[in-house]
N, C-alpha and C positions, 0 to 999 in steps of 0.2 A: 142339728140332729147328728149322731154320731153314727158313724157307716159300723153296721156288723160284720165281723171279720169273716171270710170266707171258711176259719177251720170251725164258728158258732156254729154258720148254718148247716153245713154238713152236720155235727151232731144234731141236732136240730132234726133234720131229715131222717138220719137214720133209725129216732127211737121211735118216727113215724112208720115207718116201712117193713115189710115182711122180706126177708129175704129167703127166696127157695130155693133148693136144689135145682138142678132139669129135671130130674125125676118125677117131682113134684107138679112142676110147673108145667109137663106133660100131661100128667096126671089132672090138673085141673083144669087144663084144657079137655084131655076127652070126657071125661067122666062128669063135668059144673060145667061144662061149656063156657068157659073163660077164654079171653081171646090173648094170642100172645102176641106182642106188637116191640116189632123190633126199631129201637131207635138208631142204631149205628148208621152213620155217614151211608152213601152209597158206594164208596171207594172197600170199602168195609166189605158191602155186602159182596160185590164183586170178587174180592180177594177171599174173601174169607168161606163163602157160601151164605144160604139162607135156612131158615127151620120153614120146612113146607109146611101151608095153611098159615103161616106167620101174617099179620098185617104190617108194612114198614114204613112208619111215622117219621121222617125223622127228626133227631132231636132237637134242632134248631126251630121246626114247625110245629112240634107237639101241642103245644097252650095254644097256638091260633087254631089246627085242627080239633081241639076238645072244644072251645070257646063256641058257644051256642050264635052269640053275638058276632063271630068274625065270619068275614066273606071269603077266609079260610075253610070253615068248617067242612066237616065230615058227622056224617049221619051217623056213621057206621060207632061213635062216641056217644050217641043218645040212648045206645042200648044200655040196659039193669041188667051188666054183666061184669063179672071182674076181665079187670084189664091186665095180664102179667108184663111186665115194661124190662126186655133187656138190652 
């Protein structure tokens, strides 16, 4: 079986994906109550600051926290809500 090159899957991913503004993604937090869930490193968030009410997932742990089945999980992923991911 032949390895998919890493520049497929990126397109791949991206014709899946919304990509939004902050304005928006603000927006669809207060107003849809979608949760925004910051994946950046913790060095990241440190340096950088955080978007308060943000939840921070990070992106090494994301699939085991969504994953219903891992003894990662988090609850807080079984909600019927969009999830904005930066």
């Amino acid at each position: 079986m032949a390895i998919k090159p890493v520049s497929e899957m990126i397109v791949a991913a991206r014709l899946s994906l919304e990509n939004l503004s902050p304005q928006e993604a603000k927006r669809r937090a207060d107003e849809e109550g979608a949760l925004i869930v910051d994946i950046r490193d913790v060095r990241e968030l440190q340096r950088d600051g955080v978007v308060p009410g943000a939840l921070h997932a990070p992106r090494g742990m994301l699939e085991f926290w969504v994953d219903p089945q891992s003894p990662y999980h988090k609850p807080v992923f079984n909600k019927d809500i969009d999830f904005v991911l930066y």
